[in-house]
C-alpha positions, 0 to 999 in steps of 0.5 A: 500500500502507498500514497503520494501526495503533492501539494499544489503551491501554486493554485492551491489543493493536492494530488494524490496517487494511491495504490493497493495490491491484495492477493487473489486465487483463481475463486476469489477472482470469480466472485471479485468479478461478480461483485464487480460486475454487479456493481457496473450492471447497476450502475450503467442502464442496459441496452435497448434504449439510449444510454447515456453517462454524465461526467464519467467515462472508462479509462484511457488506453495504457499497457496491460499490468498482467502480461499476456492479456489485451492491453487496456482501450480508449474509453475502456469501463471493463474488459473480462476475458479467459475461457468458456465452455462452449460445449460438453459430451463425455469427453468433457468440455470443449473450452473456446477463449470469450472476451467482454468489455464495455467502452465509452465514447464521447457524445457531446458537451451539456453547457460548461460542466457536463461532459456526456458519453454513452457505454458500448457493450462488446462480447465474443462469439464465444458468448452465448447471446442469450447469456446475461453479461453480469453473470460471467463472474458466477456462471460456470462452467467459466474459467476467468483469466484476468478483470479490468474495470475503469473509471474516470470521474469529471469535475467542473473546474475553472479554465483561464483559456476557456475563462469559465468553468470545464469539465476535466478528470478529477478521479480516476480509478483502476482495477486490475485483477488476474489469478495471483493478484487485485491492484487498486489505483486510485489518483485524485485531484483537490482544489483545496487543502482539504483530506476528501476521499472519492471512495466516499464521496463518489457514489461508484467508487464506493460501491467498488470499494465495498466490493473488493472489501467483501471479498479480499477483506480489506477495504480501500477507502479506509486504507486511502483515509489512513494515508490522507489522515497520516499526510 
């Protein structure tokens, strides 16, 4: 567990960059992605009508923290992938490699302090169409390989070359999961002096944080607390 944070001397506030790594086994990344995902089917309407998002959207493109997976894309809110049984007999099962990711893509600005961007849903053939995309974390026979899960919290700030108020990224939280491992990164900016801790004050980022609590048994918002406390 670490924390950095910088004051800013200049316009005032700090930013801080949290991370925590907990250890994973191949059950307990089956059931962090069923609380995960859980909490993204909550809180991202389903398709079938206009879907929309306001001052959030996914991460932006990076590497991969685990080696051998699919880096991360522009706007990536999940990206979930291994192995799925696609069919069985009495030789076993016949296992096909399945991906699933929702992105964001912009759609238009509402104003000075509203940014908006629609989620997009994405699976592999290997998926049955009929297969509810929130139980890929509890369905079996579904071998999981790694998670990823992203967010990007806007803030209206003000903007001397817009010489008002924009929307910018004041949060940014990643999840990055596989079979040994969970990292957490949190990274925040605050205009003023102020400890203020986004697993609390940002509705998702709470419920992600509850999530990996409930399995891992550690929580992130309290561990970022305690390092804002002891800055």
């Amino acid at each position: 567990m670490t924390c950095l944070i910088k004051k800013n001397w200049l316009l005032g506030g700090y930013s801080a960059d949290y991370q925590q790594r907990l250890p994973l086994t191949s059950i307990t990344l089956s059931k962090i992605a069923h609380e995960l995902l859980t909490v993204l089917h909550d809180a991202i309407p389903q398709p079938g009508y206009p879907c929309e998002l306001s001052n959030l959207k996914g991460r932006e493109r990076s590497e991969a923290a685990f080696k051998g997976v699919p880096p991360p894309q522009d706007g990536e809110v999940l990206s979930i992938g291994g192995t799925i049984a696609t069919s069985g007999g009495k030789n076993g099962f016949t296992w096909s490699p399945f991906r699933f990711s929702c992105l964001t893509r912009f759609v238009r600005f509402e104003g000075n302090d509203q940014i908006i961007h629609a989620p997009e849903l994405f699976k592999s053939e290997s998926i049955p169409q009929w297969f509810p995309w929130r139980l890929l974390g509890a369905a079996a026979p579904i071998k999981i390989e790694y998670l990823r899960l992203g967010f990007e919290n806007f803030s209206s700030r003000f903007s001397i070359a817009r010489f008002g108020a924009v929307p910018v990224v004041s949060d940014t939280l990643l999840i990055d999961a596989n079979q040994e491992s969970l990292n957490v990164s949190l990274s925040t900016q605050q205009p003023r002096w102020q400890p203020c801790n986004p697993f609390s004050t940002l509705p998702l980022f709470k419920q992600v944080s509850l999530a990996v609590e409930k399995v891992c048994g550690s929580s992130p918002s309290e561990g970022f607390a305690r390092e804002l406390t002891v800055s």
